[in-house]
ZANU-608158 format. One line per 2 residues: number of its first residue (from 1); their letters; for each residue x, z, y of N, C-alpha, C, O. Coordinates in nm, 2 decimals. Layout:
N
NUM) a) X Z Y X Z Y X Z Y X Z Y; ...;
END
This chain:
147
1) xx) -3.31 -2.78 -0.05 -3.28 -2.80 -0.19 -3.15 -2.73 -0.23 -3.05 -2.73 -0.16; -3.18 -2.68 -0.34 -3.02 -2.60 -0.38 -3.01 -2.65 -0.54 -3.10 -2.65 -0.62;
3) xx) -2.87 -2.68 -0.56 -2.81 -2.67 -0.71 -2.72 -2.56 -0.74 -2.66 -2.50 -0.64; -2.70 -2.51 -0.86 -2.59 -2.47 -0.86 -2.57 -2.43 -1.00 -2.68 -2.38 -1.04;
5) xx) -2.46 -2.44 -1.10 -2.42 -2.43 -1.21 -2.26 -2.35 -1.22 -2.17 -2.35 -1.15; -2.27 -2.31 -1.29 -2.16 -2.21 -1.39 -2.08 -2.24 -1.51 -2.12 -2.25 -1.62;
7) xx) -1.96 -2.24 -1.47 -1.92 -2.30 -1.67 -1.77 -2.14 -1.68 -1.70 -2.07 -1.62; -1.82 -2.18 -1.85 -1.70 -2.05 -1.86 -1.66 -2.12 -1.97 -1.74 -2.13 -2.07;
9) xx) -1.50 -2.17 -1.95 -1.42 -2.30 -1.97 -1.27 -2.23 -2.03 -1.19 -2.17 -1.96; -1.26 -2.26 -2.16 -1.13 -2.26 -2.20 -0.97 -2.26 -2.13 -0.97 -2.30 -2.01;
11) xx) -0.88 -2.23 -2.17 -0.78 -2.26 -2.04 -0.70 -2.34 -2.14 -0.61 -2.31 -2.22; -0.76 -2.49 -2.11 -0.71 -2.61 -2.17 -0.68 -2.72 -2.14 -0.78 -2.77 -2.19;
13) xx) -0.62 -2.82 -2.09 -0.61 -2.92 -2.01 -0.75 -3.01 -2.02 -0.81 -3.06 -1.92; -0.79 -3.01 -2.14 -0.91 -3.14 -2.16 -1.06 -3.05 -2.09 -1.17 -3.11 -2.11;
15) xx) -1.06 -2.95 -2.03 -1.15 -2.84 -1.97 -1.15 -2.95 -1.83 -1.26 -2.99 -1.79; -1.04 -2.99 -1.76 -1.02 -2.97 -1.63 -1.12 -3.14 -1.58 -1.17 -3.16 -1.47;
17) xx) -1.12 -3.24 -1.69 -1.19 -3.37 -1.67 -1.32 -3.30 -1.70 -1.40 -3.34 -1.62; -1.36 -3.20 -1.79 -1.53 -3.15 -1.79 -1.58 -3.12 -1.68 -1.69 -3.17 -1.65;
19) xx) -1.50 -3.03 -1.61 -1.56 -2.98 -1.49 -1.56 -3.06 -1.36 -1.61 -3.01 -1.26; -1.49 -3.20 -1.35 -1.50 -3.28 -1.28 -1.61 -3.35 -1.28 -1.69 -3.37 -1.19;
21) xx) -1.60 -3.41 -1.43 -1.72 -3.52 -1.45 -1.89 -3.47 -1.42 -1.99 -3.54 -1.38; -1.87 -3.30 -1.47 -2.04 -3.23 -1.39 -2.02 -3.23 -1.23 -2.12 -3.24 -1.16;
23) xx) -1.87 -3.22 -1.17 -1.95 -3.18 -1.05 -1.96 -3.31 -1.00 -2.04 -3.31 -0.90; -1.90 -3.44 -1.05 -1.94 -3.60 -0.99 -2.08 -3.61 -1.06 -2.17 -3.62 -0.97;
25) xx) -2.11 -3.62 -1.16 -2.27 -3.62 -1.18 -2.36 -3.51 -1.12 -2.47 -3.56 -1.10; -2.36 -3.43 -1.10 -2.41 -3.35 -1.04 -2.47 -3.42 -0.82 -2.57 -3.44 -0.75;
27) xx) -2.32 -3.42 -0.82 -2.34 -3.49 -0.64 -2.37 -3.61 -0.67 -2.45 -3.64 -0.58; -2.35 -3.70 -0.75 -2.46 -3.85 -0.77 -2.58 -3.84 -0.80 -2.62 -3.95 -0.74;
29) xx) -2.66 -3.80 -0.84 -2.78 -3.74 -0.89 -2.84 -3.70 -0.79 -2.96 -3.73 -0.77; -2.75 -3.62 -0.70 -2.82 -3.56 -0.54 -2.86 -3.65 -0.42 -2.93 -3.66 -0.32;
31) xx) -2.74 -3.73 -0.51 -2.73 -3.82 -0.31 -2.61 -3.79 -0.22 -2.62 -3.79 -0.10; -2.50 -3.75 -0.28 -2.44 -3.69 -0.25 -2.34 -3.81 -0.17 -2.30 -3.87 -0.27;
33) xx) -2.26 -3.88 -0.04 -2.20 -3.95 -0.02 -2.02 -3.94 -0.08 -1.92 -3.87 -0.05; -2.07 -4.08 -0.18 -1.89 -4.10 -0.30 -1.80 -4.06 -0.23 -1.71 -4.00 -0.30;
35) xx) -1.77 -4.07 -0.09 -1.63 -4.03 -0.05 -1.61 -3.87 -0.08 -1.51 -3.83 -0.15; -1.73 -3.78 -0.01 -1.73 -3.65 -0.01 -1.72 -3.58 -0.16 -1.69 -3.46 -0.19;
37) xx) -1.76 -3.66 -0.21 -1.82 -3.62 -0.38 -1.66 -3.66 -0.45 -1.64 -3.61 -0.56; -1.56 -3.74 -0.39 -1.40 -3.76 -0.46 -1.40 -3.68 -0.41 -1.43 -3.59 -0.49;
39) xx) -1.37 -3.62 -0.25 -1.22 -3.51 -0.22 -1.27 -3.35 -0.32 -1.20 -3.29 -0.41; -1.41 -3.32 -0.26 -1.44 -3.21 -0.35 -1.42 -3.19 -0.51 -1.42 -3.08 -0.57;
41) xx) -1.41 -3.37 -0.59 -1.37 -3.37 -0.73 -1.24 -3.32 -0.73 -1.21 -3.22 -0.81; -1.14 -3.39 -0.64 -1.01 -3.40 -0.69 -0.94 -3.28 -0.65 -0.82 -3.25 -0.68;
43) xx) -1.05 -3.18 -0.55 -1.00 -2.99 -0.53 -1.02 -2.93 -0.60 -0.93 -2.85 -0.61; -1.12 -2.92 -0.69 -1.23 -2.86 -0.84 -1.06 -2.90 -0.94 -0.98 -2.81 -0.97;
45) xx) -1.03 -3.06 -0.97 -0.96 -3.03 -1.03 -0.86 -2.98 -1.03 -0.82 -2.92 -1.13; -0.78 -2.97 -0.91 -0.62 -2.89 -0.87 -0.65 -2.74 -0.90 -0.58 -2.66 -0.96;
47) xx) -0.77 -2.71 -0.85 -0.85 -2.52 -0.88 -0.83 -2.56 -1.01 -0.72 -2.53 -1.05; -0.91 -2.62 -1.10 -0.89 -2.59 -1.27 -0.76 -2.61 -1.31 -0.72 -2.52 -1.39;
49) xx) -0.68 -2.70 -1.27 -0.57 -2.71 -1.33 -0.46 -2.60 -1.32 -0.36 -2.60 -1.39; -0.51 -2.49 -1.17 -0.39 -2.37 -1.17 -0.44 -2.31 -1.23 -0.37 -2.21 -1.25;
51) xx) -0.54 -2.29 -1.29 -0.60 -2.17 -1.34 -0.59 -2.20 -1.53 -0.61 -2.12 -1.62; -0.57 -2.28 -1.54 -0.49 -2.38 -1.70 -0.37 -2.31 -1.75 -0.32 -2.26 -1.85;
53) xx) -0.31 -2.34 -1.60 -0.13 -2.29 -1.62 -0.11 -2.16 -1.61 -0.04 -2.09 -1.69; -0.19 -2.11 -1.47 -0.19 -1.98 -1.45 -0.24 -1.87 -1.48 -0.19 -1.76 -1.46;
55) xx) -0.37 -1.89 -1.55 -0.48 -1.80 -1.55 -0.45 -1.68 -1.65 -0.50 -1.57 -1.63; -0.37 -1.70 -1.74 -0.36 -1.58 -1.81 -0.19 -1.61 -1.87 -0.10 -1.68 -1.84;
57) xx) -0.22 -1.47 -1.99 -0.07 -1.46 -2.02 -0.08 -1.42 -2.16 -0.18 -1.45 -2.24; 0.02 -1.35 -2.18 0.02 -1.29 -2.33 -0.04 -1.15 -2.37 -0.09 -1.12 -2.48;
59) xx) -0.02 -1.06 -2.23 -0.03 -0.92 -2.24 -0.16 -0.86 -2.27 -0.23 -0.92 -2.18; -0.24 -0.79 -2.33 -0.36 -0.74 -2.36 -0.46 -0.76 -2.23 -0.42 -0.70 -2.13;
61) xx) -0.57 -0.82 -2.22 -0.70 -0.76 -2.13 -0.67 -0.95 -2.06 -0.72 -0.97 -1.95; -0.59 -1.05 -2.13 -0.59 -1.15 -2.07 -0.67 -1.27 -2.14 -0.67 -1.32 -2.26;
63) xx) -0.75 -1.30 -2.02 -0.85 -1.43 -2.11 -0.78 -1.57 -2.13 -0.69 -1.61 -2.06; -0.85 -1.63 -2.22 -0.83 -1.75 -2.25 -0.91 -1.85 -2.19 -0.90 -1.97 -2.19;
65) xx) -0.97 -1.80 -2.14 -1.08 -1.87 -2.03 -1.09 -1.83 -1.86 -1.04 -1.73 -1.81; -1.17 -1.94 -1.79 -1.16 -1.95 -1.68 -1.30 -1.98 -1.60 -1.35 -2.05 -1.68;
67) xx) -1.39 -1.97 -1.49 -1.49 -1.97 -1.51 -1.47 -2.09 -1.36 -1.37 -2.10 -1.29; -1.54 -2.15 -1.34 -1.64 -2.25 -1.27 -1.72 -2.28 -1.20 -1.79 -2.37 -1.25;
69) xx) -1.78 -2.22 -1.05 -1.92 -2.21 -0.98 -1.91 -2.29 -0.90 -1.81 -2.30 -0.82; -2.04 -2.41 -0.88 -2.08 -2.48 -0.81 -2.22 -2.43 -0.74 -2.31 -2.39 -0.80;
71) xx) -2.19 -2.45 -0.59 -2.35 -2.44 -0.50 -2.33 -2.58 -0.41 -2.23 -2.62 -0.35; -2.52 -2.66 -0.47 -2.47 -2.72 -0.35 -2.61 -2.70 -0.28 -2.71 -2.72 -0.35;
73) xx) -2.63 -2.65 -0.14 -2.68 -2.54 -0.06 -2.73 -2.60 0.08 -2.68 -2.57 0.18; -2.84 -2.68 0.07 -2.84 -2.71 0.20 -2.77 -2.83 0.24 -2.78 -2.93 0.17;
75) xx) -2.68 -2.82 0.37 -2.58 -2.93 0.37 -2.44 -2.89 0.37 -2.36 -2.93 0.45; -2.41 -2.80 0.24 -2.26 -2.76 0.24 -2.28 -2.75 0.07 -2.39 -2.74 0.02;
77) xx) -2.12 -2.76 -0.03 -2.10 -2.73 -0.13 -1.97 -2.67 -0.16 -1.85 -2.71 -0.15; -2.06 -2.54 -0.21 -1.95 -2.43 -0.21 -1.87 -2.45 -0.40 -1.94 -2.46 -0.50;
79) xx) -1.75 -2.45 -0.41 -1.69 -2.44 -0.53 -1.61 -2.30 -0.53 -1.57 -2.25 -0.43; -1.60 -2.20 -0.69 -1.52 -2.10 -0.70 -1.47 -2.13 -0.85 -1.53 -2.17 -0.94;
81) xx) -1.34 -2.09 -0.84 -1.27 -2.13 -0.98 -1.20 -1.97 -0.96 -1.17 -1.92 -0.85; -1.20 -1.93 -1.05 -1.15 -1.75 -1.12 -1.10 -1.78 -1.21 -1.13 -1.89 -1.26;
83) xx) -1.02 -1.71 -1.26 -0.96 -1.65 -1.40 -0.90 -1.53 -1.45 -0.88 -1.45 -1.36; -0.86 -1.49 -1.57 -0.82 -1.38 -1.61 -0.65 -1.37 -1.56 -0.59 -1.26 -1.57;
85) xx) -0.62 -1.45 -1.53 -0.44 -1.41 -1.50 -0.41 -1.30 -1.45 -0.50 -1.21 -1.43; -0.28 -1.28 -1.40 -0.22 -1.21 -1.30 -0.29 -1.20 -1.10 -0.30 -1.11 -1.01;
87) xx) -0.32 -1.33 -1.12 -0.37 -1.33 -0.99 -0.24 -1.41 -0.93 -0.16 -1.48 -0.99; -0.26 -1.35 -0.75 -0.14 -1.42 -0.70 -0.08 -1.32 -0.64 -0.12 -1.25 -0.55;
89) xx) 0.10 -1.30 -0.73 0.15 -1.18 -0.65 0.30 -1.28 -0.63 0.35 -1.38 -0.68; 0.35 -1.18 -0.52 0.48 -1.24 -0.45 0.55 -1.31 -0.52 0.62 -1.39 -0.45;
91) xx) 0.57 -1.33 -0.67 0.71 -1.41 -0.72 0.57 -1.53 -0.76 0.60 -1.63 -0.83; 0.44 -1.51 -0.72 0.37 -1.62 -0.74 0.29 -1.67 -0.63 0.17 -1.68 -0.63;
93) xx) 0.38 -1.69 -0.50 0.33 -1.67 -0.41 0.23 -1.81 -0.37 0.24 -1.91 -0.44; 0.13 -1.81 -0.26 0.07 -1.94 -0.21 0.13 -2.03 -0.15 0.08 -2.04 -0.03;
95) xx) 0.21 -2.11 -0.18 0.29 -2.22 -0.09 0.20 -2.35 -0.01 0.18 -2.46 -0.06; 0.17 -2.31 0.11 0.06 -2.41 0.18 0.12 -2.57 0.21 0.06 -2.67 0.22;
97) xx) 0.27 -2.53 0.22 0.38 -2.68 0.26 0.35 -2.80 0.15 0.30 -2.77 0.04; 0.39 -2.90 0.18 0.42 -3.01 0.09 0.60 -3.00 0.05 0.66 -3.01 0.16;
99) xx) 0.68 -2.98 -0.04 0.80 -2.96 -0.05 0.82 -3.04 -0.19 0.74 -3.10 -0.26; 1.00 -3.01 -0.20 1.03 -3.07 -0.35 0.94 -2.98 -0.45 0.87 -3.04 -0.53;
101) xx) 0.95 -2.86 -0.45 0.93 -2.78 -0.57 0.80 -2.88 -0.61 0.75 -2.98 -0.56; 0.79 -2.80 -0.74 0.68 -2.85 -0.86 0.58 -2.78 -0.78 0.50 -2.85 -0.72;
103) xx) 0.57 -2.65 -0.77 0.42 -2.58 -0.77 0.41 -2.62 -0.60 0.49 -2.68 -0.53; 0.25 -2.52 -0.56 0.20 -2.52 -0.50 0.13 -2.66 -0.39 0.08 -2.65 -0.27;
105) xx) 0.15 -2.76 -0.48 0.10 -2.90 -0.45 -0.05 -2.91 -0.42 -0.11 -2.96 -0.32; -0.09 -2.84 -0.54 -0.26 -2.84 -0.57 -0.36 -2.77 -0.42 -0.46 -2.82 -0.35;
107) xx) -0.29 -2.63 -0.40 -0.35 -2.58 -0.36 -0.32 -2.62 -0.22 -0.39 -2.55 -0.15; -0.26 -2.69 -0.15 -0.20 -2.80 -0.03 -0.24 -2.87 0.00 -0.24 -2.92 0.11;
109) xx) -0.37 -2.95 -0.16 -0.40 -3.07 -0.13 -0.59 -3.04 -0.10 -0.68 -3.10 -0.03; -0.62 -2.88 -0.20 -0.75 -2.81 -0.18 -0.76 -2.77 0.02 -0.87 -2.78 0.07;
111) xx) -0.68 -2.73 0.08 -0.69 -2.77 0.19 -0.72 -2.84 0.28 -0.77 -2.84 0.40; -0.66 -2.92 0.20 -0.64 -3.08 0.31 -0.75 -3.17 0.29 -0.77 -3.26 0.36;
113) xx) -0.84 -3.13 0.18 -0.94 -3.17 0.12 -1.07 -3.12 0.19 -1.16 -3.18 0.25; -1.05 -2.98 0.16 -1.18 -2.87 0.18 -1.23 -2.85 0.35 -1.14 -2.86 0.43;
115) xx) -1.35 -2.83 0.39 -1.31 -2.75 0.51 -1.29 -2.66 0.52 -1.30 -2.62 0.63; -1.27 -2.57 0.42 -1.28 -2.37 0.45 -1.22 -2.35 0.35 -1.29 -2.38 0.25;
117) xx) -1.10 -2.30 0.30 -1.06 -2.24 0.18 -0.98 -2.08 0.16 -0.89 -2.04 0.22; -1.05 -2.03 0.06 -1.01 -1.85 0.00 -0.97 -1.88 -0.10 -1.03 -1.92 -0.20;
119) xx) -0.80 -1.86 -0.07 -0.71 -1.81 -0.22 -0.69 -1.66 -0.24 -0.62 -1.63 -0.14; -0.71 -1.55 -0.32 -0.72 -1.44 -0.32 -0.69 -1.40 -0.50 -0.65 -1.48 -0.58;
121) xx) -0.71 -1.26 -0.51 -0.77 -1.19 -0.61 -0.86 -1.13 -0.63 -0.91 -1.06 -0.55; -0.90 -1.13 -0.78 -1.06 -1.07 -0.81 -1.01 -0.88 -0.76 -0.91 -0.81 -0.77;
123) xx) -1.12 -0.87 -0.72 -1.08 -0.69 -0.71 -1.10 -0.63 -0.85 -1.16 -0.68 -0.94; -1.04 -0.54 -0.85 -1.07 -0.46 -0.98 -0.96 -0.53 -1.10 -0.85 -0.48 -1.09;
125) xx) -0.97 -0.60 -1.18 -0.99 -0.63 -1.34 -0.85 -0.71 -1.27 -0.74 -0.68 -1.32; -0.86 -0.80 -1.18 -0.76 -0.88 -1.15 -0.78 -1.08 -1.17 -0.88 -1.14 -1.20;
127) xx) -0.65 -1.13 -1.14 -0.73 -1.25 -1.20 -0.68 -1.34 -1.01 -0.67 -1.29 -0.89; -0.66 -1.45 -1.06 -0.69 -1.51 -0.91 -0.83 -1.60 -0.93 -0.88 -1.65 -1.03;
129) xx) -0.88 -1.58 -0.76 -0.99 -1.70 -0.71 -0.96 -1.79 -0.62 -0.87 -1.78 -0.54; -1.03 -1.91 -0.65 -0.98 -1.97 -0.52 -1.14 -2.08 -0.49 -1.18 -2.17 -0.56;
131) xx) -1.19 -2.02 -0.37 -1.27 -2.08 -0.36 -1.26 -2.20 -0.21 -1.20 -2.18 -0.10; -1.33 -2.30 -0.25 -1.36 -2.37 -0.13 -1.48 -2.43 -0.11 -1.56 -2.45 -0.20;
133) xx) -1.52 -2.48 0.05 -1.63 -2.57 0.10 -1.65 -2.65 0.15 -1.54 -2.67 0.21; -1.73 -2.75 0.18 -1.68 -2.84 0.27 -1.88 -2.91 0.27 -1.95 -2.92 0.17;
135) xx) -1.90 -2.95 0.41 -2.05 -2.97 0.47 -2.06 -3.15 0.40 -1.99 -3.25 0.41; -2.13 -3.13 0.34 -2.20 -3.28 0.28 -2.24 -3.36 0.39 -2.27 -3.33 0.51;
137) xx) -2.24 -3.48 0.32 -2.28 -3.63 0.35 -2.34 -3.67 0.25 -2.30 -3.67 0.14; -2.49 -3.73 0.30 -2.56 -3.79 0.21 -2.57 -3.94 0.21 -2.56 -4.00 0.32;
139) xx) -2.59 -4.01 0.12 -2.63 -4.13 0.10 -2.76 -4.16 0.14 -2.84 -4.08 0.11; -2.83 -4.30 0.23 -2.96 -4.31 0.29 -3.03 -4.30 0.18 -3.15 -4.25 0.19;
141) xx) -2.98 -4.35 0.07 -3.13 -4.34 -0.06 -3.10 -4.19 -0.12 -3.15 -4.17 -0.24; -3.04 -4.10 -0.06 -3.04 -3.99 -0.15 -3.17 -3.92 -0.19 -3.24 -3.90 -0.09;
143) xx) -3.21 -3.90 -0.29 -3.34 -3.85 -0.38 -3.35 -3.70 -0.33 -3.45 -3.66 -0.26; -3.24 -3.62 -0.36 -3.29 -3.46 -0.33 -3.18 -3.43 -0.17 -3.10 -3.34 -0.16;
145) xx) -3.20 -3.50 -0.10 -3.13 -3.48 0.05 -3.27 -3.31 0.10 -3.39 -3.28 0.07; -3.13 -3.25 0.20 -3.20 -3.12 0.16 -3.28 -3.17 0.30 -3.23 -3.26 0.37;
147) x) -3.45 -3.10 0.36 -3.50 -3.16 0.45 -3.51 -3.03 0.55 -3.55 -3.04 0.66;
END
């Protein structure tokens, strides 16, 4: 059994509870077990939320939006959050540490969360990605458990 959906989302804070609330209805629906169905929500949201702050700018060819891909694939669920920004360059670097600073908290906790995670840039056009995965747990009454 495979899902998977697409959103192409404003870069606006009230975007970042949308794309939560699909990917928790989405894994309840499946059978998806609530623990695994929080950590993967609360990585989706740290991914939406840099990509709010980060994703773009002022300068020409920059979007106002941010895009959203869910797979859930068998017994793994793959998330990709992109946008039009800069991407991630050295004065915006990836900070994996827990520290005082403000930034790089999110993507510390999509880690600690995820089992496999790619922070990068889009080739070409530019923009950062940051995808992650992590192997499901089903619930015994799950309806669409993959066989």
């Amino acid at each position: 059994m495979s899902i998977w959906w697409s959103l192409h989302l404003r870069r606006e804070a009230a975007s970042v509870p949308l794309a939560r609330r699909l990917l928790l209805g989405t894994m309840e629906t499946a059978g998806v077990d609530p623990d695994v169905s929080y950590d993967l929500s609360v990585a989706l949201s740290e991914a939406c939320a840099n990509a709010v702050e980060h994703g773009g700018g002022m300068a020409p060819g920059f979007s106002g939006a941010y895009r959203v891909t869910a797979y859930l694939d068998g017994e793994k669920c793959r998330i990709e959050v992109a946008d039009s920004g800069p991407g991630f360059t050295a004065d915006r670097s990836v900070r994996l540490g827990h520290d005082e600073a403000e930034g790089g908290r999110g993507l510390y906790l999509i880690r600690e969360l995820a089992d496999h995670v790619q922070i990068g840039n889009k080739p070409g056009r530019g923009g950062a990605v940051v995808s992650f995965d992590k192997i499901l747990k089903w619930r015994k009454d799950a309806p669409l458990i993959a066989v």
